[in-house]
C-alpha positions as CSV (number, residue, x, y, z in Angstrom):
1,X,19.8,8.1,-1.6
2,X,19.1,11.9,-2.9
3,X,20.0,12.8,-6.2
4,X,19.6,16.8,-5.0
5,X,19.4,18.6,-2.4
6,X,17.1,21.3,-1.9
7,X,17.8,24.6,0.0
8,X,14.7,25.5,1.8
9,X,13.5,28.9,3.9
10,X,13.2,28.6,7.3
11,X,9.6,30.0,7.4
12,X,9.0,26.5,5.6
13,X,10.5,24.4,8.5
14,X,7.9,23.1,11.1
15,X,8.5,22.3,14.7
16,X,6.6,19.5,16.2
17,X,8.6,19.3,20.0
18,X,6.0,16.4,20.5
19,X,6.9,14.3,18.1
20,X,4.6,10.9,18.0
21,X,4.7,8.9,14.9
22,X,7.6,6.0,13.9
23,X,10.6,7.8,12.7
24,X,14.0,8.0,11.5
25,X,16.6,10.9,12.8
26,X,19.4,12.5,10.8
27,X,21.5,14.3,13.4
28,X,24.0,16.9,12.2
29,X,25.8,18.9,14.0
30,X,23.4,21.7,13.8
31,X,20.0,20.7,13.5
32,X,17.9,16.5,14.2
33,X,15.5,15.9,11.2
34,X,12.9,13.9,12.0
35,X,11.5,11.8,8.9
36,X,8.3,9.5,9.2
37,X,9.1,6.0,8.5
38,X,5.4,5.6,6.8
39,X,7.3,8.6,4.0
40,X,9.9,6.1,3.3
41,X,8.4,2.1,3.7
42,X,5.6,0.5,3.5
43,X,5.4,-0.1,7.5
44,X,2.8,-3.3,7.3
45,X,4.7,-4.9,4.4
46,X,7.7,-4.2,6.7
47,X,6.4,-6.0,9.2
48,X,5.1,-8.9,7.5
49,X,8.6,-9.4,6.3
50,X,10.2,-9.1,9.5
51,X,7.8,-11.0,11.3
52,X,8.8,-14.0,8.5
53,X,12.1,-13.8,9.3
54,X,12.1,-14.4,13.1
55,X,9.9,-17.4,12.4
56,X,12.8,-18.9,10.3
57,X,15.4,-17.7,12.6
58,X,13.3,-19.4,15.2
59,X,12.7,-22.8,13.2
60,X,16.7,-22.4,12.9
61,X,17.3,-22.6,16.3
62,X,14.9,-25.6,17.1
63,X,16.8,-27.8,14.6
């Protein structure tokens, strides 16, 4: 997915304990990073496509 990887200072790492928003997790054995889904998808496009397919899956099941 990344091409590089960037070292980065600690004094440039934030700690939000109260985390709110939609998010994905990468969990090492050190350390959880905590990625906003809105950073990586388009969230209402996302649902608009997900919404689609449980109507087909739906329409599948009635038939």
């Amino acid at each position: 997915m990344f091409d590089t990887v960037e070292i980065i200072k600690s004094s440039e790492i934030r700690q939000n304990p109260n985390f709110q928003r939609p998010c994905t997790v990468i969990a090492t054995a050190h350390a959880k990073i905590y990625m906003p889904l809105e950073e990586l998808v388009d969230l209402q496009s996302e649902h608009e496509r997900l919404t689609k397919e449980l109507v087909k899956a739906q329409e599948g099941l009635e038939r």
